[in-house]
N, C-alpha and C positions, 0 to 999 in steps of 0.2 A: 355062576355069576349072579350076583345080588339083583333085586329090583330095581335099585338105584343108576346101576350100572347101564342096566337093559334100558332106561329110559333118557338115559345122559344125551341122547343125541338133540336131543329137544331144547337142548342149550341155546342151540341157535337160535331158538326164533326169541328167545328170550335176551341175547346176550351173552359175551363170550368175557367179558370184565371182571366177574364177579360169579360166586357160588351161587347157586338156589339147591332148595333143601326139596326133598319129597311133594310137598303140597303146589309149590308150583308147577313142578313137572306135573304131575297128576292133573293137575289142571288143562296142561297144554292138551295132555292123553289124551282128555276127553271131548279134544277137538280133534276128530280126524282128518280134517281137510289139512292143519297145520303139521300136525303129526307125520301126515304122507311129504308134507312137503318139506319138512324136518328131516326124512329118510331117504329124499329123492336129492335134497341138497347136500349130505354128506358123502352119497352114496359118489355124488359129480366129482366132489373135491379127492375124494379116496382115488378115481379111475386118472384123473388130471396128474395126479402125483405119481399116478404109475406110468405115464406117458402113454394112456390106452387112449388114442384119438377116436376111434368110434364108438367105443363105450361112455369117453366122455358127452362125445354131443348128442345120442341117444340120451343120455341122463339130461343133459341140459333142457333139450326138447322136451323130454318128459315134465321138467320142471317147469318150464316154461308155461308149458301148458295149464299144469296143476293151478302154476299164481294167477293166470289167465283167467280163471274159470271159477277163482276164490280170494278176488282181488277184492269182493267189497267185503270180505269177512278179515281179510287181514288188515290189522290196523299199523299205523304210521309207526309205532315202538317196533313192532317184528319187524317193518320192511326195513327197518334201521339197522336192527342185529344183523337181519342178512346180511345187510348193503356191509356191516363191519367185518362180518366174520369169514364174506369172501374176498373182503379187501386184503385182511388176514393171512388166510390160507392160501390162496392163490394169484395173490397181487394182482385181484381184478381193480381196474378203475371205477368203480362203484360210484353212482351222482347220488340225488337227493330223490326221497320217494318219489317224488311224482316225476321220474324221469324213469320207469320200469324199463320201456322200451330200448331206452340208451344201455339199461343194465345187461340186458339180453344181449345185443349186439357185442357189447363187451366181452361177453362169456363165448359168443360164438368166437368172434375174432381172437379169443386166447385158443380155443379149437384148432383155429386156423393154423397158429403159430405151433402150435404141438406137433402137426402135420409138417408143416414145413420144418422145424428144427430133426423130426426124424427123416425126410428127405436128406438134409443137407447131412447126417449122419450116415444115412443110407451110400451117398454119394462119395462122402469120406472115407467109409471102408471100400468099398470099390475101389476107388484112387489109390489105397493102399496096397489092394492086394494085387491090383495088375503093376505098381511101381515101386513097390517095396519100400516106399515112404510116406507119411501122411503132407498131405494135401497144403498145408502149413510149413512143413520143411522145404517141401518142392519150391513156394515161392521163397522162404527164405533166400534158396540156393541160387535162384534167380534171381533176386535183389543182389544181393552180396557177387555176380558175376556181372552186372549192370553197376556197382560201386568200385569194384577193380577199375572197368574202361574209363571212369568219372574219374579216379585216382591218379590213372594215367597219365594226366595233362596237369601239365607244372603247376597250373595257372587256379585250379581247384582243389579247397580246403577239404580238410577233413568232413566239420559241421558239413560244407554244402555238401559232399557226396551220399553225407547222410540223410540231410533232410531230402536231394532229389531222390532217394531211391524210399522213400517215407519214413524215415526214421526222426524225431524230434529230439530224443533223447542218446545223446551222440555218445554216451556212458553203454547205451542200452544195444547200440549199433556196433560202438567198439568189442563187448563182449560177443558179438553174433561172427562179430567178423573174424574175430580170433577163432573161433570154436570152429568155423566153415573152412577159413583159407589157411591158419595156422602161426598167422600172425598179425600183428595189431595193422591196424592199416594206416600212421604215421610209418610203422617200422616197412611196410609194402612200398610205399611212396618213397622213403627213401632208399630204398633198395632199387627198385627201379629207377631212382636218378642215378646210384650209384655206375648200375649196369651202363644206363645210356651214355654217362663218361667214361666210362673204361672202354666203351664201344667208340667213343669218337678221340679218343685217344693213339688206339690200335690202327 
């Protein structure tokens, strides 16, 4: 690995828009405080991408701490890259420098949500494996047994049974319904008038 390469992380405090050559990395280098905090913010974004929720906020904390501690050596252009380049990378809502505090909070509450999206995964495979459906199908299958009883009654369209059971898109509903019960659910409704005249016929 080149020298070039070894110091590329340093980009960030610089800016993610545009190349820099050897001399300003070098420069950053020979500011350790930024350096560290150049290593401690990539190191966040690399763990975040991995969905490693206590690796991330360990780093973040770390990082925190580091701008805390060397907040009057950083000036307003670095807090700028950062503020772009984890807007960037991990769709922080990033403010304006002199909103640091806000920026933190934002980093943790992305934390947050890493934790909970592996929860609600967590929860998902569980669901799966005691009902041998994912968690999404099961309500489909629910909705679409809640649009039959809606179907049932002469008096309710199509659209409504789809919009009551949450569907907007009555395109999006007719192919759910077809794939679940086996047929379109005009062709259901009228099948079930069908029957109900041949039943009061008899």
């Amino acid at each position: 690995m080149t020298t070039l390469h070894k110091i590329a992380y340093l980009r960030c405090s610089l800016g993610i828009s545009r190349s820099w050559n050897k001399v300003d990395l070098f420069e950053v280098e020979s500011q350790p405080a930024i350096a560290e905090l150049c290593r401690t913010l990539i190191k966040a974004i690399d763990e975040y991408h991995k969905r490693h929720y206590v690796s991330y906020m360990n780093t973040i904390e770390q990082f925190i701490k580091i701008f805390d501690l060397q907040r009057d050596r950083i000036s307003i252009t670095t807090s700028l890259a950062i503020a772009r380049l984890l807007n960037c990378s991990i769709n922080a809502p990033m403010l304006t420098p002199t909103k640091e505090e806000d920026w933190f909070k934002s980093l943790r509450i992305l934390g947050e949500q890493l934790l909970d999206k592996k929860i609600k995964q967590a929860l998902s495979s569980l669901f799966h494996k005691r009902t041998g459906t994912t968690f999404m199908q099961y309500i489909t299958k629910l909705r679409m047994l809640k649009a039959k009883e809606l179907l049932a009654d002469p008096s309710v369209q199509v659209q409504q049974a789809a919009e009551q059971v949450g569907y907007f898109s009555s395109r999006h509903f007719t192919k759910l319904f077809k794939e679940i019960v086996g047929c379109y659910p005009s062709e259901y409704k009228k099948n079930l008038q069908m029957k109900k005249e041949a039943e009061g016929t008899t």
